[in-house]
DRENVOMI-191807 format. One record per residue (C-alpha): residue number from 1; residue in one letter; y, z, x. Coordinates in Angstrom, 1 decimal, padded with zeros to 4 digits. Example, Ala and Ser with C-alpha at 12.3 -4.5 7.8 and 13.67 -1.06 7.14 Angstrom:
<recs>
{rec 1, 'A', {-004.5, 007.8, 012.3}};
{rec 2, 'S', {-001.1, 007.1, 013.7}};
</recs>
This chain:
<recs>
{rec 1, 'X', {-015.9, -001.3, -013.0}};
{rec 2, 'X', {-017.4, -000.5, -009.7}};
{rec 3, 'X', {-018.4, -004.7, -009.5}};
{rec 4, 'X', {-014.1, -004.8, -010.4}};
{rec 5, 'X', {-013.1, -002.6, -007.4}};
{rec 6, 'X', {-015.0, -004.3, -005.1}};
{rec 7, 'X', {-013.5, -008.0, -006.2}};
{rec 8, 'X', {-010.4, -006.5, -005.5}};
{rec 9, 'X', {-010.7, -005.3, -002.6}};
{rec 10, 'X', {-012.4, -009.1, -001.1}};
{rec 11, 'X', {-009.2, -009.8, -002.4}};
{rec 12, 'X', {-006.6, -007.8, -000.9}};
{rec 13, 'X', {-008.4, -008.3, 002.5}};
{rec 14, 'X', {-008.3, -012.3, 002.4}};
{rec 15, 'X', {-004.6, -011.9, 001.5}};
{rec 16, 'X', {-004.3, -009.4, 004.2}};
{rec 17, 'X', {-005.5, -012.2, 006.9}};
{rec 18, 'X', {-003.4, -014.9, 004.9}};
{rec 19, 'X', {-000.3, -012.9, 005.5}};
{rec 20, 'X', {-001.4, -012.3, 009.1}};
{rec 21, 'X', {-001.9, -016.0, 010.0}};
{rec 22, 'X', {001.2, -017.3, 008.1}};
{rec 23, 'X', {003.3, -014.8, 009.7}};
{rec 24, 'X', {002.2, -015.2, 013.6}};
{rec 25, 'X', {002.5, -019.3, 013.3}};
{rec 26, 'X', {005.8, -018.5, 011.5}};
{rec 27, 'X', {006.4, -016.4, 014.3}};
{rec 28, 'X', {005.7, -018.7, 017.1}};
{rec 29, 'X', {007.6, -021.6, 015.6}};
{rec 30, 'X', {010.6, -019.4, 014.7}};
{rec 31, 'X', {010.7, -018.4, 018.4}};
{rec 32, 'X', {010.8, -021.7, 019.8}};
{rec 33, 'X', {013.1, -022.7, 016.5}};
{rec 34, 'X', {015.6, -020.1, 017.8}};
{rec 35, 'X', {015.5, -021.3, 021.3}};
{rec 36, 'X', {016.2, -025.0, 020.3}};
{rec 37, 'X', {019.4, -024.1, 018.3}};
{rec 38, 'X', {020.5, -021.2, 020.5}};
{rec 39, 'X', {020.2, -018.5, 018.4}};
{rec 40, 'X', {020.3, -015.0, 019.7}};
{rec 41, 'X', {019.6, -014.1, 015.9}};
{rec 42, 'X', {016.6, -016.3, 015.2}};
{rec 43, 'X', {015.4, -015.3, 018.2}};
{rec 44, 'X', {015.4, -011.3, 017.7}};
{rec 45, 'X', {013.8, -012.2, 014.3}};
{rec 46, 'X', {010.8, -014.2, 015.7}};
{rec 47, 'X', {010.2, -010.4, 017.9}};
{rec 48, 'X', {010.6, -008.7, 014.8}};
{rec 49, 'X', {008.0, -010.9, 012.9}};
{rec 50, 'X', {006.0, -010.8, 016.0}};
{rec 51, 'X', {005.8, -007.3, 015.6}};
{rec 52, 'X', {004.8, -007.6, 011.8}};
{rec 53, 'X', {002.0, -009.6, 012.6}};
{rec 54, 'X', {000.9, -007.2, 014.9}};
{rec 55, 'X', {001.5, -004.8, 012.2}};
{rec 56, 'X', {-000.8, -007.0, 009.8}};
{rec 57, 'X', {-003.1, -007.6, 012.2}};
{rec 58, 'X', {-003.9, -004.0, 012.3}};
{rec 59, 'X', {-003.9, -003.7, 008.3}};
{rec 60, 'X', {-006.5, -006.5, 008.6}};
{rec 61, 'X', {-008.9, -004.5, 011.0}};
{rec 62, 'X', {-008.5, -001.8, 009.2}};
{rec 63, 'X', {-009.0, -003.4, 005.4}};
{rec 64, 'X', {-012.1, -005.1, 007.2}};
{rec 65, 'X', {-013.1, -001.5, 008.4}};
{rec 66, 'X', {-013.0, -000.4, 004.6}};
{rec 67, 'X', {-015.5, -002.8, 003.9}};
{rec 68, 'X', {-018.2, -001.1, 005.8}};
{rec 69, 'X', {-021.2, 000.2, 004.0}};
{rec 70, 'X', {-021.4, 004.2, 004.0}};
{rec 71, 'X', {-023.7, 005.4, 006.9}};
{rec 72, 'X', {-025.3, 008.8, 007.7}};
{rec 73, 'X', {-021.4, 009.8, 009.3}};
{rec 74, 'X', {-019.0, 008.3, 006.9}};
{rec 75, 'X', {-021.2, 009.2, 003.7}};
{rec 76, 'X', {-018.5, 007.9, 001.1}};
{rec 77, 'X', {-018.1, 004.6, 003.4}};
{rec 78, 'X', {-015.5, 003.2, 004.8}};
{rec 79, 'X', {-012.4, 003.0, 002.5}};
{rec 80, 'X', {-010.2, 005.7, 003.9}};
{rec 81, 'X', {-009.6, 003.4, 007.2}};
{rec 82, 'X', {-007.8, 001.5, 004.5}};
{rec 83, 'X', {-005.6, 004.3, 003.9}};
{rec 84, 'X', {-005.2, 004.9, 007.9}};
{rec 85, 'X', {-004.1, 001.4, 007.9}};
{rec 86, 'X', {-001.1, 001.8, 005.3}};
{rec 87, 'X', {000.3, 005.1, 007.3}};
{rec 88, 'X', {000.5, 002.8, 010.4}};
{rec 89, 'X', {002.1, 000.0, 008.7}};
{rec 90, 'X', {004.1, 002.3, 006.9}};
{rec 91, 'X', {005.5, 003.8, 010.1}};
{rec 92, 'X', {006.3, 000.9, 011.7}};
{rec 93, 'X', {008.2, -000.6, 008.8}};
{rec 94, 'X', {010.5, 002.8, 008.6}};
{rec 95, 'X', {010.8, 002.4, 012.9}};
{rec 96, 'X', {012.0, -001.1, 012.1}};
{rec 97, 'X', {014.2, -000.8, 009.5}};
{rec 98, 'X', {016.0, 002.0, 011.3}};
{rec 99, 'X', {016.3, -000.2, 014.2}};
{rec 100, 'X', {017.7, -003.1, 012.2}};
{rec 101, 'X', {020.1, -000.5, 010.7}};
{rec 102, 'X', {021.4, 000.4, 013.7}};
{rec 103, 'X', {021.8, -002.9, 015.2}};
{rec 104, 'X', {023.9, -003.9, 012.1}};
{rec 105, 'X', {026.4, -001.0, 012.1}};
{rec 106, 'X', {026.9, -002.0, 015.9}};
{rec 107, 'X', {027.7, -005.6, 014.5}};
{rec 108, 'X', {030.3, -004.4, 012.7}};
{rec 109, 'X', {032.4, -003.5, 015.2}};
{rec 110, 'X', {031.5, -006.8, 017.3}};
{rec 111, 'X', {032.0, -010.6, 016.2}};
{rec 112, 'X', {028.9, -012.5, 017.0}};
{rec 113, 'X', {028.8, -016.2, 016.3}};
{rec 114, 'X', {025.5, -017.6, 014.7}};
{rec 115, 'X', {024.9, -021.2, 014.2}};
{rec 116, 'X', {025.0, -021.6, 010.4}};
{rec 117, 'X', {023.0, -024.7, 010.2}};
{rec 118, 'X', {020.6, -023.8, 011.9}};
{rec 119, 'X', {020.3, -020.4, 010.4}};
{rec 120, 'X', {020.1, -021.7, 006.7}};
{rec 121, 'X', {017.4, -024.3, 007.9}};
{rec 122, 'X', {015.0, -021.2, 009.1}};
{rec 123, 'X', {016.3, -019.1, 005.7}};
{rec 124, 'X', {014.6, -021.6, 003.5}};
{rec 125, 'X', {011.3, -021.6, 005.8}};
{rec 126, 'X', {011.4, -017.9, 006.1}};
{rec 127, 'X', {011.5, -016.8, 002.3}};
{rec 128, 'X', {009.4, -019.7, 001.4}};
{rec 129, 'X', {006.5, -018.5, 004.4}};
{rec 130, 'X', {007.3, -014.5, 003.8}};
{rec 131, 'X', {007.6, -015.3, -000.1}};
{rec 132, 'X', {004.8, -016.9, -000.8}};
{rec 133, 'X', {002.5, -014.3, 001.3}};
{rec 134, 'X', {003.8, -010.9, -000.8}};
{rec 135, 'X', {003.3, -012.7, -004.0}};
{rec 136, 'X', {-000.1, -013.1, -002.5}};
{rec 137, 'X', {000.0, -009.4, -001.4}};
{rec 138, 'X', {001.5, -007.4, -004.4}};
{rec 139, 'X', {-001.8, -008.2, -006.5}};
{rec 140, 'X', {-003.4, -005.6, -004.5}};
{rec 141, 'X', {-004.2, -002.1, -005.8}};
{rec 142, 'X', {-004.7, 000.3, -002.8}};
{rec 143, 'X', {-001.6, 001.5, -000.4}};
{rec 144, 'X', {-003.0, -000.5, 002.4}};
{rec 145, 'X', {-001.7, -003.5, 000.1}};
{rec 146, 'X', {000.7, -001.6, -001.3}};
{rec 147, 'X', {002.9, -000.9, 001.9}};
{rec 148, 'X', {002.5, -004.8, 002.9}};
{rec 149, 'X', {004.1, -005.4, -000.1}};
{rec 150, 'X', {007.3, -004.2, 001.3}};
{rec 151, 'X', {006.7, -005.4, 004.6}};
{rec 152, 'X', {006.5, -008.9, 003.7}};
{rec 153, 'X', {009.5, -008.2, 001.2}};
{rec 154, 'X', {011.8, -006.4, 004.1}};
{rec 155, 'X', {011.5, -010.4, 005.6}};
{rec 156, 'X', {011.5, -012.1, 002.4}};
{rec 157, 'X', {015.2, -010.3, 001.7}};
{rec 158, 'X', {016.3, -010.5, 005.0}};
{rec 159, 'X', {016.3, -014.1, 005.2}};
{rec 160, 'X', {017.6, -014.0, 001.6}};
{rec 161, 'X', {020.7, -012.3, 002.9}};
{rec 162, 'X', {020.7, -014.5, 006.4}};
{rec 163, 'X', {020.9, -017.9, 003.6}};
{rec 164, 'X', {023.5, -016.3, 002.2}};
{rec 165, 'X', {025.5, -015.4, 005.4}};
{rec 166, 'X', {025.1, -018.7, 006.5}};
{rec 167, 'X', {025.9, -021.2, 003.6}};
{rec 168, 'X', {028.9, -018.8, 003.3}};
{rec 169, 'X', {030.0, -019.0, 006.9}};
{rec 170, 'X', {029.5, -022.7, 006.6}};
{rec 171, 'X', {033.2, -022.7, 004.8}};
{rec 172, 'X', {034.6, -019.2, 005.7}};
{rec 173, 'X', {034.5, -017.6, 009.6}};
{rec 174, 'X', {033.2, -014.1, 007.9}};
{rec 175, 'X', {030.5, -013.2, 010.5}};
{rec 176, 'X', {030.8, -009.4, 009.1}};
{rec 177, 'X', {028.8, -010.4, 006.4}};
{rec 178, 'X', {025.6, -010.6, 008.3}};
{rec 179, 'X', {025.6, -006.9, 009.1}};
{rec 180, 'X', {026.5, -005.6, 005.8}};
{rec 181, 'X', {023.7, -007.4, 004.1}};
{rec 182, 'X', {021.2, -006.4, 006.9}};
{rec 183, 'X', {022.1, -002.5, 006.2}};
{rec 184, 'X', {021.9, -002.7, 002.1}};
{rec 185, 'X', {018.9, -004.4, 002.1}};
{rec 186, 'X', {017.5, -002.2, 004.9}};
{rec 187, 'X', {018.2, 000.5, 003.5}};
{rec 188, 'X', {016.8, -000.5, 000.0}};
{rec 189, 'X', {013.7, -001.2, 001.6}};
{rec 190, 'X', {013.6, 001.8, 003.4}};
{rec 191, 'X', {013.7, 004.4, 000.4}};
{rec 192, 'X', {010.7, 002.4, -001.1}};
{rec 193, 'X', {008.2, 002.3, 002.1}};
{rec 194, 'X', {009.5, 005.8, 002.3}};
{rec 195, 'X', {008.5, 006.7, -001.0}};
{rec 196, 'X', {004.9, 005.2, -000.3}};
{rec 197, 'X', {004.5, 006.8, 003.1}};
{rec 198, 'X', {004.5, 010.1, 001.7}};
{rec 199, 'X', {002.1, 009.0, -001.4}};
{rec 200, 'X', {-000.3, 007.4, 001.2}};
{rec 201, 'X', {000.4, 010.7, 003.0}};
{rec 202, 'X', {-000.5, 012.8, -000.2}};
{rec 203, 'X', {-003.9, 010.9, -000.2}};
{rec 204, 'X', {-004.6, 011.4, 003.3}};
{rec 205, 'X', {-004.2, 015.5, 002.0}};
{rec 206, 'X', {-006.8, 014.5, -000.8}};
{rec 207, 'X', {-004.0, 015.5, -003.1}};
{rec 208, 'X', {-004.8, 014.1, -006.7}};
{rec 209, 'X', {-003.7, 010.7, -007.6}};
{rec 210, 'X', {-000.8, 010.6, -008.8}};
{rec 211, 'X', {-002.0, 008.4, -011.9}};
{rec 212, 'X', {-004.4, 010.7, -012.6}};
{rec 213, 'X', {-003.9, 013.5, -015.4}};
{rec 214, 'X', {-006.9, 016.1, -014.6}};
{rec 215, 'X', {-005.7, 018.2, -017.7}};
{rec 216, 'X', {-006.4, 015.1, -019.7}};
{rec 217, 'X', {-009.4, 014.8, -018.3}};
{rec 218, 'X', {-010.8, 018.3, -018.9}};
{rec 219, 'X', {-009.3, 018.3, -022.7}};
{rec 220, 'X', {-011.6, 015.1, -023.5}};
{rec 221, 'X', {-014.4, 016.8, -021.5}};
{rec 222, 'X', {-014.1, 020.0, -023.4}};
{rec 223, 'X', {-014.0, 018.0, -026.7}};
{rec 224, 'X', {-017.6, 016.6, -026.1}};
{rec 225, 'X', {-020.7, 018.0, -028.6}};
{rec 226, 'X', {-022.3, 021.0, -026.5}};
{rec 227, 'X', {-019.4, 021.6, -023.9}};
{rec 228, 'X', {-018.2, 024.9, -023.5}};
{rec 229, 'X', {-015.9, 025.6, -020.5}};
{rec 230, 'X', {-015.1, 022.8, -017.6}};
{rec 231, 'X', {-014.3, 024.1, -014.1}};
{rec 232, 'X', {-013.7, 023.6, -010.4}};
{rec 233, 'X', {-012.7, 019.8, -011.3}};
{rec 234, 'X', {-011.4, 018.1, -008.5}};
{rec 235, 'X', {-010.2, 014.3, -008.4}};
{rec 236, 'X', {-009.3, 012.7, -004.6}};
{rec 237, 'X', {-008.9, 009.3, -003.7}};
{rec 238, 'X', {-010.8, 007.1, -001.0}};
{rec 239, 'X', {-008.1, 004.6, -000.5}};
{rec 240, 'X', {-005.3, 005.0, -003.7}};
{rec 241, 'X', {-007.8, 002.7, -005.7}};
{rec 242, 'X', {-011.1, 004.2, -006.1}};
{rec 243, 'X', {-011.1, 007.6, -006.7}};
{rec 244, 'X', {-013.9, 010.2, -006.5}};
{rec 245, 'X', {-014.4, 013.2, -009.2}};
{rec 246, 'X', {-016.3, 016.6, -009.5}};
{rec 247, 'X', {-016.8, 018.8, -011.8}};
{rec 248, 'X', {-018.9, 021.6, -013.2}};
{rec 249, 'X', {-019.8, 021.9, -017.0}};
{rec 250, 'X', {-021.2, 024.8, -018.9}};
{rec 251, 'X', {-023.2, 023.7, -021.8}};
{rec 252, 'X', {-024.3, 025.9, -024.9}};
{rec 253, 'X', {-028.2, 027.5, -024.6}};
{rec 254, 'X', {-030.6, 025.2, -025.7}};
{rec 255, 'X', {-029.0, 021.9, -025.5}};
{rec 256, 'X', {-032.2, 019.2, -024.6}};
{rec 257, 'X', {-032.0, 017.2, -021.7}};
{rec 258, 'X', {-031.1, 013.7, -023.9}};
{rec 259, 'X', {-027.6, 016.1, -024.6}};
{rec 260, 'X', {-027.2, 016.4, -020.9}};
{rec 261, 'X', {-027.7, 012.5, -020.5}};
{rec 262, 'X', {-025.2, 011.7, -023.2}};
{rec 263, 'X', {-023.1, 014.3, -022.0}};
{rec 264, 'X', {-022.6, 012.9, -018.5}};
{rec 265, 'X', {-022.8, 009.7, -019.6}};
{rec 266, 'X', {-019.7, 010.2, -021.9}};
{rec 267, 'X', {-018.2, 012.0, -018.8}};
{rec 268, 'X', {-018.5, 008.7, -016.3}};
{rec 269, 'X', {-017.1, 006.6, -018.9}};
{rec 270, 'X', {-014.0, 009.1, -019.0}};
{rec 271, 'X', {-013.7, 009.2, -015.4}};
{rec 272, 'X', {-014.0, 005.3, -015.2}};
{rec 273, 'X', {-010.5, 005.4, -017.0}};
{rec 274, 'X', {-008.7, 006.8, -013.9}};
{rec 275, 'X', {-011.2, 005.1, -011.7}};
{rec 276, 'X', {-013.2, 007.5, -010.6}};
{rec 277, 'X', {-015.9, 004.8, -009.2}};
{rec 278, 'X', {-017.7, 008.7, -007.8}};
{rec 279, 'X', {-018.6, 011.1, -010.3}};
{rec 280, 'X', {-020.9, 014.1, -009.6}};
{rec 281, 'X', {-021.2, 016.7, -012.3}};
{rec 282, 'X', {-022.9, 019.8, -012.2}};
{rec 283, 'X', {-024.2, 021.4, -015.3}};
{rec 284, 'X', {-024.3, 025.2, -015.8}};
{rec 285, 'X', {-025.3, 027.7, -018.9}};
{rec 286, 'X', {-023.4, 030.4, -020.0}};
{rec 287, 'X', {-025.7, 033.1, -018.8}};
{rec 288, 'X', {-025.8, 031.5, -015.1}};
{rec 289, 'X', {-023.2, 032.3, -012.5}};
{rec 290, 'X', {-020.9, 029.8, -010.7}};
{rec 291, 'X', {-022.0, 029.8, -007.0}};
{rec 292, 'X', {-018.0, 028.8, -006.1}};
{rec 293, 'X', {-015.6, 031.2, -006.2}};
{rec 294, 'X', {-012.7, 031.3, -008.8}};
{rec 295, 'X', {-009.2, 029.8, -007.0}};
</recs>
């Protein structure tokens, strides 16, 4: 499982640098694109991709951070920098989209002219570019890849709507369109990246995951052959993929230390099912105090 985890995570941070590259060449070209066929629109857009490839540049440091092997300082490793990663990307995304959303109501009230050709030319390129690196992106498990998702998606939809603006306002002078596609689809995106800013956030406060079921966990637990009482469990995660889990386990007098082996042996193999890669269990007796307190 552990061997699983790690595959994963090679992968999410090749598709991290993927995205990254794709996007600032994109970027570049889009620029230059927008200068060519005068195009205050393309233009703005290349800035805003700019600043998502800064943004994924970032998520890329930090992913590559994650990779680090634990030291005497960061004894668990690296992977919460994967987490710091996705509150920054996370941020900027809602500082964008609330930008964009802005800028659209105030086109609503003004007619700006776009060159349609020329938009529906750089539509294609962008969804093809933007789509191609979150199908790459949404295989990824932690929030780091998670929150790139709907970065990459905020551009694949925005050029989505800017195709349709454009092939529209090839036969009809509508130029309202633009800025009522740009706010629905901002918006949309918005709730999402909201939502998983405040999971990420949840993590960050070691909340437990919210895939995992701790009741469920202590019912199998008790259910084991000389288990009497679980206590002081406590699941967290390192980075919304691999989570960590500990627990204390009284046992009935006279179980034999093969018991105990089984016992925590059938106890990893539970925790493996909500992937909880770190398991530490400490065994008590019913005659022995608990040396934590009771919440």
């Amino acid at each position: 499982m552990h061997t699983h985890s790690h595959e994963h995570s090679n992968d999410t941070l090749k598709n991290i640098q993927l995205a990254f590259f794709i996007n600032l060449v994109f970027a570049i070209g889009e620029f230059f694109g927008g200068l060519y066929i005068n195009s205050v629109a393309v233009i703005s857009d290349s800035l805003h991709d700019l600043g998502d490839s800064i943004s994924l540049g970032f998520s890329w440091y930090f992913e590559k951070l994650a990779h680090r092997s634990r030291n005497g300082k960061y004894s668990y490793g690296f992977r919460r920098f994967s987490l710091l990663g996705a509150v920054i990307n996370a941020i900027i995304l809602v500082v964008g989209s609330v930008f964009v959303i802005r800028e659209a109501v105030e086109r609503l009230f003004t007619s700006a002219q776009t060159n349609a050709e020329g938009m529906a030319i750089f539509a294609v390129v962008g969804i093809a570019v933007n789509g191609f690196a979150a199908y790459r992106m949404q295989h990824g498990k932690n929030m780091n890849a998670k929150v790139l998702t709907w970065h990459l998606l905020e551009d694949v939809l925005g050029w989505a709507a800017v195709l349709v603006v454009s092939v529209v306002m090839l036969f009809f002078d509508l130029p309202i369109l633009d800025p009522i596609l740009s706010i629905g689809l901002s918006v949309f995106v918005l709730y999402n990246v909201v939502k998983n800013l405040v999971e990420t956030i949840s993590l960050f406060l070691q909340a437990v995951p919210a895939q995992v079921d701790m009741d469920e966990i202590e019912r199998r637990v008790k259910r084991l052959d000389k288990v009497v009482e679980v206590h002081h469990t406590h699941v967290w995660s390192l980075d919304g993929e691999e989570n960590v889990l500990t627990t204390h386990i009284v046992l009935e007098e006279g179980a034999k230390s093969q018991e105990i082996r089984q016992i925590k042996n059938a106890i990893r193999d539970i925790a493996r099912e909500f992937h909880c890669e770190h398991t530490t269990v400490e065994f008590e007796y019913l005659k022995d105090d608990c040396s934590m307190p009771c919440p």
